[in-house]
C-alpha positions, 0 to 999 in steps of 0.5 A, a space after each residue: 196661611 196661604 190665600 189665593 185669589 182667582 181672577 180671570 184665566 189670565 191672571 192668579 195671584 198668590 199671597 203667601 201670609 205668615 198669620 204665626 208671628 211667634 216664629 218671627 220674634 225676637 226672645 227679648 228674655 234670652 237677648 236680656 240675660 245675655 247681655 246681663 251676663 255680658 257687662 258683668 263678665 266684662 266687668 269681672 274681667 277686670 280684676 285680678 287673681 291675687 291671694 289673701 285678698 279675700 273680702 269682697 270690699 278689699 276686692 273691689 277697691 284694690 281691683 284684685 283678689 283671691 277666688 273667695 271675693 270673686 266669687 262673692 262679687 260675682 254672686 252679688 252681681 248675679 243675684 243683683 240681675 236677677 240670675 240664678 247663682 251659686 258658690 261652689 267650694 270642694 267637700 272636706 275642702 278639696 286638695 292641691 291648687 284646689 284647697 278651700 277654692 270656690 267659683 260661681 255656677 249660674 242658672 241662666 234658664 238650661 240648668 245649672 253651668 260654671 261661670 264662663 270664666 274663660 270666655 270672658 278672659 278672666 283670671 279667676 277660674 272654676 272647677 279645677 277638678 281637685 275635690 267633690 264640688 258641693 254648693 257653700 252658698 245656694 241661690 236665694 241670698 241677698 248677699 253671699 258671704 263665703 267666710 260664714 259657711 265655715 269653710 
């Protein structure tokens, strides 16, 4: 909105006012989710990838793991924030590097993404490309537990 005040032919002032205050908000949804995404892909980070270790509580006190306790760790952590998440696994359970592996997608708000594992210099890793990725545990669960979908 522009408001302009005349006064004598010597003097015009103008005020320039921004009445829309939206433009000038912060999103606080946006600057929450990410710094949810960030402490908890920070804390992931931590563990390393060590196959056989597939329980999420053996996980968590040995700080490592195979993909099946990251990946629960992960969904619970997400879940627990209140982000979207999911495990993914591979159909008739993928081939090579990729047999029986799972990872976690998110759903932050713009669809459903991989888990940033790279980002957060993670040792676990997502879709390596060796099968038709399906969804083994979808969103919605308290607590995910891999071992229970059979695959």
């Amino acid at each position: 909105m522009l408001i302009i005040i005349a006064l004598p032919l010597t003097a015009i002032t103008v005020f320039a006012t921004n009445t829309n205050s939206t433009h000038i908000k912060t999103n606080t949804t946006n600057t929450n989710i990410t710094a949810k995404l960030n402490t908890i892909g920070q804390q992931e980070a931590q563990y390393k990838d060590v196959q056989g270790v597939s329980d999420v509580n053996s996980f968590t006190q040995l700080g490592y793991g195979d993909c099946w306790a990251d990946s629960t760790w992960l969904y619970d952590k997400l879940t627990a924030a209140g982000i979207q998440a999911r495990i993914m696994g591979y159909e008739d359970e993928g081939y090579g590097v990729g047999y029986r592996h799972a990872w976690v997608e998110i759903n932050a708000g713009n669809g459903w993404t991989m888990w940033n594992y790279t980002g957060y210099n993670s040792q676990h890793y997502g879709d390596v490309g060796d099968g038709t990725p399906y969804v083994l545990i979808g969103p919605g669960n308290s607590t995910a537990n891999i071992e229970s979908t059979g695959y």
